[in-house]
C-alpha positions as CSV (number, residue, x, y, z in Angstrom):
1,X,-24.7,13.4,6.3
2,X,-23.4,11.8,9.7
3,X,-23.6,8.2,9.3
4,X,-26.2,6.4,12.0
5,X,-25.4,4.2,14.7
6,X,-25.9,1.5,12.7
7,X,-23.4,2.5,9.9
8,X,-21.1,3.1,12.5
9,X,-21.3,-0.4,14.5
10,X,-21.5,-1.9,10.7
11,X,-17.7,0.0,10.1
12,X,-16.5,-0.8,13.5
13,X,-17.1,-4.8,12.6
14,X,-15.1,-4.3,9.7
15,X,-12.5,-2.6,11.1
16,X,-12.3,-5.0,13.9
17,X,-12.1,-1.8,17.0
18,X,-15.1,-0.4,19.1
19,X,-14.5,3.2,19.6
20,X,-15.0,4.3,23.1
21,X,-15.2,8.0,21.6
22,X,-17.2,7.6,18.1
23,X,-16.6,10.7,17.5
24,X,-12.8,10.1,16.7
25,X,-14.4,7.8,13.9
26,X,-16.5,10.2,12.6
27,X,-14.3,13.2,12.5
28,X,-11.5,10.5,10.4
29,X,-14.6,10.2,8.3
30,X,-14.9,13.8,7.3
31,X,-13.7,14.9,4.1
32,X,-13.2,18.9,4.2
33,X,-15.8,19.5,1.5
34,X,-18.4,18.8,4.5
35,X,-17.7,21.6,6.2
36,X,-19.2,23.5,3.8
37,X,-22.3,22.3,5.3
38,X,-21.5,21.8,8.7
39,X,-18.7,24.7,9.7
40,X,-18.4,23.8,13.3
41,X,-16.9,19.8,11.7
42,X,-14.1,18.9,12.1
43,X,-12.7,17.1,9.3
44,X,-10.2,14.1,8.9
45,X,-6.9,16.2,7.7
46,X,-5.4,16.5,11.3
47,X,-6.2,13.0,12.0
48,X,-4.6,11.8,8.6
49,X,-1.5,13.6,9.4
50,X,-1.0,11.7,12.9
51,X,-2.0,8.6,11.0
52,X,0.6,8.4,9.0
53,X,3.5,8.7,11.5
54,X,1.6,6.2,13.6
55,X,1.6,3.6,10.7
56,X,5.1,4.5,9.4
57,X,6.4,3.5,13.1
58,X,4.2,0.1,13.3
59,X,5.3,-1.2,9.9
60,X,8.6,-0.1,10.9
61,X,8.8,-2.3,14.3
62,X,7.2,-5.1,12.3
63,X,9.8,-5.0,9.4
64,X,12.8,-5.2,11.9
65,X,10.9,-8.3,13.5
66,X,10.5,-10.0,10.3
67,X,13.5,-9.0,8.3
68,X,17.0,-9.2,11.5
69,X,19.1,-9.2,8.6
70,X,17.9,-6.7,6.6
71,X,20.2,-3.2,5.8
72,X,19.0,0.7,6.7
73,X,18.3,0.8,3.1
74,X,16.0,-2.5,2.4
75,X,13.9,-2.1,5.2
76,X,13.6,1.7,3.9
77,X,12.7,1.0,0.9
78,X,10.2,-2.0,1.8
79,X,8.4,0.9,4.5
80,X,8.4,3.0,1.4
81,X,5.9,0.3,-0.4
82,X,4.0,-0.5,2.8
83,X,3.0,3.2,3.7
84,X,2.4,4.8,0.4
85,X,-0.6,6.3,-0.4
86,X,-1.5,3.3,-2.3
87,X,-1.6,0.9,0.1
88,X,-3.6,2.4,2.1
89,X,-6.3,3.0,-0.7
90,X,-6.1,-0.8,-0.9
91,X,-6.8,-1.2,3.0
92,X,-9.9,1.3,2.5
93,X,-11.3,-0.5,-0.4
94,X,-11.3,-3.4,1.8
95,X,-12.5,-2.2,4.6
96,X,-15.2,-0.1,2.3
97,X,-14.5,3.0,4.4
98,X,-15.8,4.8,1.1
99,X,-19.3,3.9,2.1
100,X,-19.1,5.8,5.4
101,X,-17.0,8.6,4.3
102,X,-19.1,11.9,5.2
103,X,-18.5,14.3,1.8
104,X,-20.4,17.4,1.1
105,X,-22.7,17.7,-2.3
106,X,-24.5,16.0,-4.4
107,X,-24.1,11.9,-5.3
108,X,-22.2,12.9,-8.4
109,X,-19.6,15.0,-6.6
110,X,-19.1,12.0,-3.8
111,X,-18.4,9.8,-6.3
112,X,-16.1,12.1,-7.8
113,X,-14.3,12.6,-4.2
114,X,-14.0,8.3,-3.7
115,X,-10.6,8.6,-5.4
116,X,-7.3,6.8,-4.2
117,X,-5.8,9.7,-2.6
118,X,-9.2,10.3,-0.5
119,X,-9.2,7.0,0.6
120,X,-6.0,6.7,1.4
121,X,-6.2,9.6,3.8
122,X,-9.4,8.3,5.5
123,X,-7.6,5.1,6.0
124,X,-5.1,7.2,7.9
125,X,-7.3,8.9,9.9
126,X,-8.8,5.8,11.0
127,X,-5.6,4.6,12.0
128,X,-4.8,7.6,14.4
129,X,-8.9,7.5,15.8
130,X,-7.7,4.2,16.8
131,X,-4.3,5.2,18.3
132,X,-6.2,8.2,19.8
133,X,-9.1,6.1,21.5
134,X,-7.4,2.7,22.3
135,X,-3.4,3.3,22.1
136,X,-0.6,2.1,20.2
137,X,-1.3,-1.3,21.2
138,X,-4.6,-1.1,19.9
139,X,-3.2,0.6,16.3
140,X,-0.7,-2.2,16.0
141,X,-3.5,-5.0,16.1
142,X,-5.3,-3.0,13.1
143,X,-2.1,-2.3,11.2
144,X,-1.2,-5.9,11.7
145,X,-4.6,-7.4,10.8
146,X,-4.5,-5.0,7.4
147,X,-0.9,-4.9,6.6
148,X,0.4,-8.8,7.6
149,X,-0.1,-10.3,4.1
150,X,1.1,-7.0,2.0
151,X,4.0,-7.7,4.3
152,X,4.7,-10.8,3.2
153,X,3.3,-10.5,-0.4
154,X,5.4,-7.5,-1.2
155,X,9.5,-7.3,-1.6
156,X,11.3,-9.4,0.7
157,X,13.9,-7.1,1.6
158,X,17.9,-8.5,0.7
159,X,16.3,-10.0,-2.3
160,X,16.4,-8.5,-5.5
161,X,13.6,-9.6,-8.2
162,X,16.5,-11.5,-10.3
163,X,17.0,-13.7,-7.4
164,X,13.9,-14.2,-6.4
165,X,13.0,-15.3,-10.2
166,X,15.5,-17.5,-10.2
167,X,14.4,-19.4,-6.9
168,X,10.7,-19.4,-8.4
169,X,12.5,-20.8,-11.9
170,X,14.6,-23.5,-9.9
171,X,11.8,-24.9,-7.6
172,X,9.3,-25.1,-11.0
173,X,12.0,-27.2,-12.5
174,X,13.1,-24.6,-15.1
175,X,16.3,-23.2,-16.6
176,X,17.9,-20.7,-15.2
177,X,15.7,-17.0,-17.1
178,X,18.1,-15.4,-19.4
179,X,18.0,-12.0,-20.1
180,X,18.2,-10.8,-23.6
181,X,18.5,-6.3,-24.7
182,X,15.8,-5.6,-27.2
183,X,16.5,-2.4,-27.5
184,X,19.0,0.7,-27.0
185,X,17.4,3.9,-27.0
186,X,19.2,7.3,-27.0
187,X,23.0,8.8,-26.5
188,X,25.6,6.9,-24.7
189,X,25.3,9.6,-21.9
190,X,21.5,9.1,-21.3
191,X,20.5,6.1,-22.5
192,X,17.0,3.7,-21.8
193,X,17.9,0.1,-22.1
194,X,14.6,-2.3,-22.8
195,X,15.1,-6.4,-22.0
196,X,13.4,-9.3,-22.1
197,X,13.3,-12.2,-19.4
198,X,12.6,-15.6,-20.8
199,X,12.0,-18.7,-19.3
200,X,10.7,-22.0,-20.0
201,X,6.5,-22.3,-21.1
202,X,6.9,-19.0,-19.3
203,X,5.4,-15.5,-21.5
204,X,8.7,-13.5,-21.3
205,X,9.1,-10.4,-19.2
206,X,9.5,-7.0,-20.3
207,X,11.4,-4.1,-18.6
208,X,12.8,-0.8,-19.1
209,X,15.5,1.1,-17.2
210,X,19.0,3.5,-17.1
211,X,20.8,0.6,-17.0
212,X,21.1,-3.0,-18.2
213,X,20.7,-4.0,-14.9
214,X,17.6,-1.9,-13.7
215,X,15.8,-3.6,-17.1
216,X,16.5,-6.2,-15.8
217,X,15.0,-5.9,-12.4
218,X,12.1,-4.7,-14.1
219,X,11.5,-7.7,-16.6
220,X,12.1,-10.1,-13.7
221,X,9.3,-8.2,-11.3
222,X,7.1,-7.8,-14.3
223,X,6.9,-12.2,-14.3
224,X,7.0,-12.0,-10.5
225,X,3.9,-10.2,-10.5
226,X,1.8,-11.6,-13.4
227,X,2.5,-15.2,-11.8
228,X,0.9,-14.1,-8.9
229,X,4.3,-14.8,-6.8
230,X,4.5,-11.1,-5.6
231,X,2.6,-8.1,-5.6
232,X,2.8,-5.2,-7.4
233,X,5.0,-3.5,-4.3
234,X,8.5,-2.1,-4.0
């Protein structure tokens, strides 16, 4: 069912844009099991597809303004985090774009639909109703407003979570974390290294990796994250 004017102005308030064409909203609303009951509907799937170039280039200019230093590979790898799928899932919850998402069925099979990937493509093809009715300009204000603090909450790009641990250790006044192999697993060839970060009235961390090194990384994002220093973003 087409949400009502008032559903609509509700969702434009969250979103923080007044569509000129409301019909871009609805149709980046539209999940494809609608047209099932509505052939002639257009559903989000084009719009999701436009979206996520559209997002890819604004976190893209906003990662070369934050990060001047940064490498073709760090910034890469921090547009990776911002744009997947998950991400945007996040944005949507936020947003509660679930609530306005136009499905075809029953209440059961809705509910069943309100997974991450389905939310993460509405998110998308909010973002390119957006670009479609107000221009980039207007995109970039939304992208900005959502994606700002992931920005700065996820990987800073030319740091590796080592370092970063360290600089959280030193300015709480701890020893440096050492890094100790618990286990070995499997031929020289192919083997899975497990370690343990430990630090000072800190739980240690754990990781898992190829290498030493990777473990490492791993144990040291593991304490980033459950000391609320970074998100859970790569």
């Amino acid at each position: 069912m087409k949400p009502g004017k008032g559903a609509l102005a509700a969702l434009e308030r969250r979103v923080g844009y007044q569509f000129t064409n409301r019909d871009l909203l609805v149709t980046a609303l539209t999940h494809a099991s609608a047209r099932s009951r509505a052939p002639a509907r257009d559903d989000y799937e084009r719009l999701e597809f436009l979206g996520d170039r559209v997002l890819g280039l604004v976190i893209a200019e906003m990662l070369l303004e934050a990060f001047p230093e940064a490498s073709e590979g760090e910034l890469s790898s921090s547009l990776a985090s911002l744009v997947r799928k998950e991400t945007c899932a996040e944005v949507a919850g936020a947003l509660d774009l679930g609530l306005a998402l136009i499905t075809g069925g029953g209440k059961a099979h809705r509910r069943g639909l309100l997974t991450r990937n389905v939310l993460g493509d509405a998110c998308e093809a909010v973002i390119a109703a957006i670009y479609l009715d107000g221009g980039i300009e207007a995109a970039r204000r939304f992208i900005g407003d959502n994606w700002g603090e992931r920005m700065a909450g996820a990987r800073r790009p030319g740091q590796d979570a080592k370092t970063a641990l360290q600089e959280w250790a030193q300015a709480k006044g701890m020893a440096t974390p050492k890094y100790v192999i618990t286990e070995r697993r499997g031929p020289d060839h192919d083997s899975v290294f497990a370690v343990e970060v430990r630090l000072d009235s800190v739980r240690p961390g754990r990781g898992e990796g190829r290498t030493r090194r990777d473990a490492e990384q791993e144990a040291a994002q593991a304490v980033l994250v459950r000391e609320g220093v970074r998100k859970d973003a790569w």
